[in-house]
MIVEXFI-648026 format. One line per 5 residues: number of its first residue (from 1); for each residue x, z, y of C-alpha. Coordinates in nm, 4 decimals. Layout:
% residues N
NUM) X Z Y  ... .
***
This chain:
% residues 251
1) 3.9501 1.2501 -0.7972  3.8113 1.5393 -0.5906  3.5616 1.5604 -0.3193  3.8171 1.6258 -0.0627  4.1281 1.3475 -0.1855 .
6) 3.8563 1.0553 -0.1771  3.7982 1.1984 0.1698  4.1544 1.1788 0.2781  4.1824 0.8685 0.1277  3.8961 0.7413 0.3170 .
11) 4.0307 0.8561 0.6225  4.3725 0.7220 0.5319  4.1887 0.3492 0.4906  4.0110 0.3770 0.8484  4.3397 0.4577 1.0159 .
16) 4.5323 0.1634 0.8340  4.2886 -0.0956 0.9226  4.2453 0.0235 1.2332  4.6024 0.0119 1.2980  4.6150 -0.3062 1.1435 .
21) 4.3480 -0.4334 1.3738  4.5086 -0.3031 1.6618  4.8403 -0.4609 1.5903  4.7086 -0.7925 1.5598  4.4696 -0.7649 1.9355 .
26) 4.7103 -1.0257 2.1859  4.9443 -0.7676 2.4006  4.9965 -0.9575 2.7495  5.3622 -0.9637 2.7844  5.5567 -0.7871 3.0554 .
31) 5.6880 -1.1020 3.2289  5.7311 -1.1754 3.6433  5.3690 -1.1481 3.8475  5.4627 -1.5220 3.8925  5.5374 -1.6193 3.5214 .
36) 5.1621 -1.4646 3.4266  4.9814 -1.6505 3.7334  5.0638 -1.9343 3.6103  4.9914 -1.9056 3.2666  4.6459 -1.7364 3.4368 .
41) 4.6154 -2.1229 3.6056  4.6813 -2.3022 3.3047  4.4098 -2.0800 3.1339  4.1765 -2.1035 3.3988  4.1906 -2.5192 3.4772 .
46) 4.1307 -2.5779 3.1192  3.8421 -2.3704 3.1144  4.0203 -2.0601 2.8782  3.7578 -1.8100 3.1086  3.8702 -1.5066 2.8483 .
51) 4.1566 -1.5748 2.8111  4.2788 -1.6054 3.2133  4.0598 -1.2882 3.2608  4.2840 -1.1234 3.0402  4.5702 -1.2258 3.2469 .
56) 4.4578 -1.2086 3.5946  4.3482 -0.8695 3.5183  4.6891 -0.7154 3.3717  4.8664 -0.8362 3.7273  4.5765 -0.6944 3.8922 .
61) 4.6096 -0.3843 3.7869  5.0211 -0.3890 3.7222  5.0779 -0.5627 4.0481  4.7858 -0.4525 4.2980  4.9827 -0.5655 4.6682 .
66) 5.1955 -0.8240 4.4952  5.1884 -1.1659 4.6209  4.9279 -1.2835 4.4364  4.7410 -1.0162 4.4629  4.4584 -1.1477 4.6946 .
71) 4.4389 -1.4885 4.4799  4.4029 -1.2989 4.2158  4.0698 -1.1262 4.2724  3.9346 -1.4558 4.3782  4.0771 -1.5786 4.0606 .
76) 3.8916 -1.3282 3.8383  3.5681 -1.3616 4.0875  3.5092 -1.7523 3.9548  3.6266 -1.6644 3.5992  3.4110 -1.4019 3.5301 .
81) 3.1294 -1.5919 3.6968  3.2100 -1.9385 3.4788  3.2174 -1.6472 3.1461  2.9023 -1.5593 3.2959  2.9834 -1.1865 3.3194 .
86) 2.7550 -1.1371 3.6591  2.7690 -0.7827 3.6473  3.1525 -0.7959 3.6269  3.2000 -1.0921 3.9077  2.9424 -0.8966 4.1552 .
91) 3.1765 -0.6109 4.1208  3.4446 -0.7928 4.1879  3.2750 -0.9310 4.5279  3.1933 -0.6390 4.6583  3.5293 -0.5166 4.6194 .
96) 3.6795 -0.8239 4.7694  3.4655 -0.7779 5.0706  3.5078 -0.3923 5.1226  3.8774 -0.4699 5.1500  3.9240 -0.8363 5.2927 .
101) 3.6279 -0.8286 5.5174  3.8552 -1.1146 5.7620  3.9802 -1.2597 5.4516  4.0233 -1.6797 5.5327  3.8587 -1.7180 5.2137 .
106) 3.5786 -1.4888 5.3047  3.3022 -1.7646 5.3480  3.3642 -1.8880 4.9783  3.3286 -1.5141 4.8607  2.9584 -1.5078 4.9853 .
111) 2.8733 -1.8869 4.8352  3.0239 -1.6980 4.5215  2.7694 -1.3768 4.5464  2.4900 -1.5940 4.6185  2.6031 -1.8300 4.2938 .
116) 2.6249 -1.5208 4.0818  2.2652 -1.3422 4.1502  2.1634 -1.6843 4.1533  2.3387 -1.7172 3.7267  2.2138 -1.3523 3.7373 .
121) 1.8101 -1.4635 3.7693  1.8535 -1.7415 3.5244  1.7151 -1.6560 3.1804  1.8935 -1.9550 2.9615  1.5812 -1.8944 2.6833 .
126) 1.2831 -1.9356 2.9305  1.4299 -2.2220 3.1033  1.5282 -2.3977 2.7832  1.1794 -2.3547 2.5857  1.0173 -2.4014 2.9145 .
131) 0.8778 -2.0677 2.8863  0.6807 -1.9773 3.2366  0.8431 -1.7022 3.4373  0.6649 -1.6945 3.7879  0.6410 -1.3629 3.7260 .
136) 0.8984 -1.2256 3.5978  1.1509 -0.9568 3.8475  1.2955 -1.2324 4.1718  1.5194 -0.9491 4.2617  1.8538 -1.1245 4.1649 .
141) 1.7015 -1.4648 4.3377  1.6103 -1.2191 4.6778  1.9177 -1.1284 4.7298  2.0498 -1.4561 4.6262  1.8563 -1.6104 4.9388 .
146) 1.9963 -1.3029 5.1388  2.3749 -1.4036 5.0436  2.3389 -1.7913 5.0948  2.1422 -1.6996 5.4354  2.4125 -1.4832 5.5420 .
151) 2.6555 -1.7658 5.4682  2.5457 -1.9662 5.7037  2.4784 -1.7491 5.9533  2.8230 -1.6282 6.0066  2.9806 -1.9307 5.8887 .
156) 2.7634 -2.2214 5.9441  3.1023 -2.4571 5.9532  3.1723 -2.3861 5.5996  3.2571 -2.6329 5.3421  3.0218 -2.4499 5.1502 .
161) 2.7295 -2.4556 5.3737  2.5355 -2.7331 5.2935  2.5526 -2.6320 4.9113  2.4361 -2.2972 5.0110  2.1012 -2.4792 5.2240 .
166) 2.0278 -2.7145 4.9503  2.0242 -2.3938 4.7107  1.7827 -2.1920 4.9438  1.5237 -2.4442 4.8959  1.4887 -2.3946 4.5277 .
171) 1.5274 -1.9877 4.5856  1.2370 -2.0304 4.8216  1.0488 -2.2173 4.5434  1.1328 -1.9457 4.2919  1.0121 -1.6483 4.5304 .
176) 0.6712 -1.7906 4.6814  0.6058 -1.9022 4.2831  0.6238 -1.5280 4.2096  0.4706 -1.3820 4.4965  0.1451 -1.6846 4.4141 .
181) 0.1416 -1.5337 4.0469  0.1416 -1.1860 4.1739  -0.1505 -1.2675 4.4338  -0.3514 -1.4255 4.1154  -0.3024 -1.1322 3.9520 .
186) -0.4600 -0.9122 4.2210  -0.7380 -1.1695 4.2336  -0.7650 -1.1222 3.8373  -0.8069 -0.7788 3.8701  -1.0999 -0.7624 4.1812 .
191) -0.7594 -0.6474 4.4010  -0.8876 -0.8689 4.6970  -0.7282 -0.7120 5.0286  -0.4154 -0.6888 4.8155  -0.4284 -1.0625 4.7091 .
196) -0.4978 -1.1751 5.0650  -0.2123 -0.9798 5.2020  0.0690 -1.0944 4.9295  -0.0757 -1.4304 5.0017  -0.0494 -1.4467 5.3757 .
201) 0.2910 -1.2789 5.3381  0.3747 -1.5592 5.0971  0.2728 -1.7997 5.4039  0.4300 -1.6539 5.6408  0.7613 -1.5844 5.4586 .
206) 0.8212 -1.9456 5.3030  0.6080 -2.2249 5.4848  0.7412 -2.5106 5.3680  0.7041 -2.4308 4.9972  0.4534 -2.6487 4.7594 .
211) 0.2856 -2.2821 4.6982  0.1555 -2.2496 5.0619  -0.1515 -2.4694 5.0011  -0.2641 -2.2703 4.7018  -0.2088 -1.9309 4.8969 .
216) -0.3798 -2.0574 5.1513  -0.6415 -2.1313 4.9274  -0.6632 -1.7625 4.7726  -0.7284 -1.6073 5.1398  -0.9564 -1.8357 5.2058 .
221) -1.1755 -1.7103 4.9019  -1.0589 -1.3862 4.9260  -1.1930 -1.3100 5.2962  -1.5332 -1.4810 5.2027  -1.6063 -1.2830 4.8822 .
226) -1.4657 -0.9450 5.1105  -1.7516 -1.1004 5.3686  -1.4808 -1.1445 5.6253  -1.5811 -1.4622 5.7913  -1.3482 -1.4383 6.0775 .
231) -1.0419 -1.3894 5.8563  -1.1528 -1.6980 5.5680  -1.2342 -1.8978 5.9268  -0.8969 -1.8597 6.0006  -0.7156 -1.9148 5.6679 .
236) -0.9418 -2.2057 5.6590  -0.8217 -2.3687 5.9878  -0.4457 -2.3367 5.8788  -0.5397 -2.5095 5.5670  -0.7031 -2.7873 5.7500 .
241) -0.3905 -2.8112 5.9803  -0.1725 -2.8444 5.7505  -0.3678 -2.9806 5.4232  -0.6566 -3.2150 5.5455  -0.7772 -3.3302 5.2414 .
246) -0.7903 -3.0026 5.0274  -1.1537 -2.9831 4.9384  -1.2061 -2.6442 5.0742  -1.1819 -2.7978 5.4666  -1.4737 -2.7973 5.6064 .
251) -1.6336 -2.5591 5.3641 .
***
């Protein structure tokens, strides 16, 4: 057989199985917008996430101002963020919101975003070997904080509220964690002013966070090695305010 038939026959292969492969990929059928919703329900209670995603996306796109329409997007907003497909679910957000801004459902759409960044920061390897990560990139937990604080701003009634305030404690955590690790590190390498300053702004950003006491700590040392006695004086007084017994009191 020549160079060029084992070619074509090649080529001939490639297109069958390819065919092949295409003929055997699910087709959603062409039934009523009703008919696929609730197959899309049935899918989505039992926890099918790819599978309703397939069908909530074929009436989004063949039926884009039918009655189900605006269910839906919200629809395909919790499936995509239960298949943990963030990128795909914040897109899907942000689209909601451009166009529903009054939308009843609106509050529930934020509690979403701020769920989403929040499965966007989690790293299921570091968290499951217990693998530190202080200091690895908050940006998905920032704006995390920023969605649930928004929540409850606008909508501090909603059902989802108190979810969204329990949830901003352990964002706070997360953020004055990295924001310690990154003062360390500017302490590590003779960075003093800039350790002092992400430190105070640690303080002044999240109070109430088990990481105050040790930032406090770092300014305090800080300003005295910098030979700024009226600055450590001061970091030294909030400590002994608000942490009597820490051993630097006093010193």
């Amino acid at each position: 057989m020549g160079k060029k038939s084992r070619l074509l026959l090649s080529l001939a292969l490639v297109t069958m199985m390819a065919t092949g492969c295409s003929s055997t990929k699910p087709k959603i059928p062409d039934e009523p917008p009703e008919v696929l919703y609730q197959k899309a329900r049935v899918k989505l209670d039992s926890g099918s996430y790819a599978s309703a995603i397939e069908l909530l996306e074929a009436l989004d796109s063949r039926y884009p101002f039918g009655a189900y329409s605006t269910q839906v997007q919200l629809d395909l907003i919790y499936a995509y963020y239960k298949q943990d497909d963030t990128a795909q679910a914040i897109a899907n957000i942000d689209r909601f919101i451009r166009l529903n801004p009054a939308h009843k459902n609106i509050d529930y759409v934020y509690y979403m975003r701020g769920l989403t960044n929040m499965a966007a920061d989690f790293n299921f390897f570091q968290d499951f070997f217990g693998i530190d990560r202080d200091d690895k990139d908050p940006s998905y937990a920032r704006q995390a904080f920023k969605d649930f604080k928004l929540l409850l701003q606008n909508y501090p009634t909603s059902q989802y509220a108190a979810d969204a305030r329990a949830r901003m404690i352990s964002l706070k955590t997360r953020l004055a964690k990295y924001d310690l690790s990154v003062a360390q590190y500017y302490v590590k390498r003779g960075a003093l002013i800039a350790a002092a300053n992400r430190a105070k702004q640690l303080v002044e950003d999240f109070p109430d966070t088990p990481q105050t006491e040790q930032a406090l700590e770092l300014m305090v040392n800080a300003y005295t090695d910098l030979k700024m006695p009226a600055m450590a004086q001061n970091a030294r007084a909030v400590l002994a305010k608000n942490y009597p017994n820490n051993e630097l009191v006093g010193g």
